[in-house]
N, C-alpha and C positions, 0 to 999 in steps of 0.2 A: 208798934207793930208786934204781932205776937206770931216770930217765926220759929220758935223752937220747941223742939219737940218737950211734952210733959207725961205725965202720969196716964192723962185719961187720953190724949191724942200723938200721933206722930205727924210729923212735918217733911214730906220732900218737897224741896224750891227749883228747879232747872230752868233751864233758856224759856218752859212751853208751858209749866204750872205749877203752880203751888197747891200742891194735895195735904188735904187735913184727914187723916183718918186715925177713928174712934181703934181704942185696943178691948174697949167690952163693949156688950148691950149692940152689936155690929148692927145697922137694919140694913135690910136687899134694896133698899131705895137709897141714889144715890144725887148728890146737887151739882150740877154744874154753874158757874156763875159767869158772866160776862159783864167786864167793869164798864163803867160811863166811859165817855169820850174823852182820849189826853188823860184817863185817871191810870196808874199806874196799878197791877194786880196788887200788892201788895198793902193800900191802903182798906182790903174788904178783910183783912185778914181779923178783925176783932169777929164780926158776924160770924165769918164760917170758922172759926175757933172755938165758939160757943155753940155752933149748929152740931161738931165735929164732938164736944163733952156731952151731947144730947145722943151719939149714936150713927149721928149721919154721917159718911164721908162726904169731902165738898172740895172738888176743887176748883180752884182760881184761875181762868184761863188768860196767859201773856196774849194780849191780842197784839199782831203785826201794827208799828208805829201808834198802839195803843189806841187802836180804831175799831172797835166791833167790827164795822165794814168789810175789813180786810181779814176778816178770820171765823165770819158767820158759821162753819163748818168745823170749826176744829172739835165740837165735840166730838163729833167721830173719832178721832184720836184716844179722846178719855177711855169713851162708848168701851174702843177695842182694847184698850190696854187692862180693862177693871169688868168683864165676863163674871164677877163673881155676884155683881147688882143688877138686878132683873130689871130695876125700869128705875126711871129717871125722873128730876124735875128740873125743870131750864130756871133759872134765875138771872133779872140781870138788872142793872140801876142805869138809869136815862137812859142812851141810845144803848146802852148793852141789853136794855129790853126789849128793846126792838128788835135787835137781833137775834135775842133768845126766845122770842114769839118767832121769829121767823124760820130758825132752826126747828121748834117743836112744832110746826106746821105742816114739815115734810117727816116728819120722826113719829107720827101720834102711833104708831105702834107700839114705841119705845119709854116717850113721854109722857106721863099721867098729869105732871100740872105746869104751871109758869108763873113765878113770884115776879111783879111787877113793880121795881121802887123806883118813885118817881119818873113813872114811864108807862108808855101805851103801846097797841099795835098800829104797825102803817099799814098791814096787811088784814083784809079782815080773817078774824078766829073765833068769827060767833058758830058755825058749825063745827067747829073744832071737837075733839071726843077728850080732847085735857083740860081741867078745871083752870080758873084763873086766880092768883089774890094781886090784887092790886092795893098798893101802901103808898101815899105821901105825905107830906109834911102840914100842917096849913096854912102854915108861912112862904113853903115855895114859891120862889118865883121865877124858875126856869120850867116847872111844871106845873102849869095854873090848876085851881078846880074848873075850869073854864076849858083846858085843854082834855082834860079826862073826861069831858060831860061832851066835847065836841067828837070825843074819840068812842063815848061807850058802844055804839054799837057794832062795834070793832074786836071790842073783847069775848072770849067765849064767852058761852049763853051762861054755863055757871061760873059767876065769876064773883068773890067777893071784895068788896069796895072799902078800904080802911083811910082815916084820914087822923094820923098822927096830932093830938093838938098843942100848938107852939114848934110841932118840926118843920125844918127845912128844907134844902137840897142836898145840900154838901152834906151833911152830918150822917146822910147813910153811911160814907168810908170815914176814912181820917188822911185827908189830903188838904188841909189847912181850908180855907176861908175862900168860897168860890164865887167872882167878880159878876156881880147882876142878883145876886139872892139876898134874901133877906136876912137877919141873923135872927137864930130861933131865942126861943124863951126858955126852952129846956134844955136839959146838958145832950151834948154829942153820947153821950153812956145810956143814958134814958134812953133814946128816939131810939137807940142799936139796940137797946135791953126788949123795946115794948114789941120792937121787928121781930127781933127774932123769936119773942113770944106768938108772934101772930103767925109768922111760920109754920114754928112746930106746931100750933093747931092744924094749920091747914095740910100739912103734910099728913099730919095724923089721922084727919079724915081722907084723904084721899082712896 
């Protein structure tokens, strides 16, 4: 876990989030993240650590009993507490993308895009006015190619489509080895390294 603060970023952890924010190079765009299901905030913390040395602030939202479900809304919290970031991107890995399409669905005032890992919309967001990236593994197998191709016309119109080759499910965080997936071919540091490079492009175009 990488909760302490360094050089290029500071670190507050509380009961509601783990905020990474950059001390130079600040952008006015800001990441919200919403963890997978039962995954605990703390295992996303390699991603938005490295998003966080790139400039972005990100924070890590505690979701109630670690459920997206239960806490679809708490960006607003972030939203209000951080006025100094003009607009936003929802991020969030399996069901916590679902919720974070579904949060950027009522928010596109606010929202500019929605980082998809290993996850889709239940909600359609093809009219949506936020770009989408969508990233999986090609080993997943809690998120098929088969469910992302059953889901595409769900995601915004501009949405781009990444397929990690040799990643998995589990390897977006670092929550040990998760029970129905596959084991990838590439290291857990790779599959996090090549994400987050696909990020910052996409951020960068937005």
């Amino acid at each position: 876990m990488v909760l302490n603060s360094t050089n290029s970023y500071n670190v507050t952890d509380n009961d509601d989030f783990i905020t990474f924010t950059p001390h130079t190079n600040k952008s006015t765009t800001g990441i919200i993240f919403y963890p997978g299901a039962k995954v605990q905030a703390e295992s996303y913390s390699i991603i938005a650590s490295t998003l966080a040395k790139n400039g972005y602030m990100v924070v890590i939202v505690k979701m109630p009993f670690n459920l997206a479900f239960f806490g679809v809304n708490k960006a607003d919290e972030v939203m209000t507490q951080h006025e100094e970031i003009k607009s936003w991107v929802m991020m969030g890995h399996s069901l916590g993308g679902v919720f974070a399409s579904e949060y950027a669905l009522s928010h596109q005032n606010v929202v500019k895009g929605v980082v998809y890992l290993a996850a889709y919309p239940s909600s359609n967001a093809s009219n949506a006015t936020f770009n989408g990236l969508s990233i999986r593994g090609s080993l997943d197998a809690l998120t098929t190619s088969q469910d992302i191709l059953n889901n595409k016309d769900k995601f915004p119109t501009n949405t781009t489509f990444i397929t990690i080759n040799g990643g998995n499910h589990y390897n977006f965080g670092d929550y040990g080895v998760q029970e129905g997936d596959n084991n990838s071919t590439i290291t857990r540091q790779g599959q996090q390294n090549l994400t987050v490079d696909y990020i910052l492009e996409f951020i960068q175009n937005l």
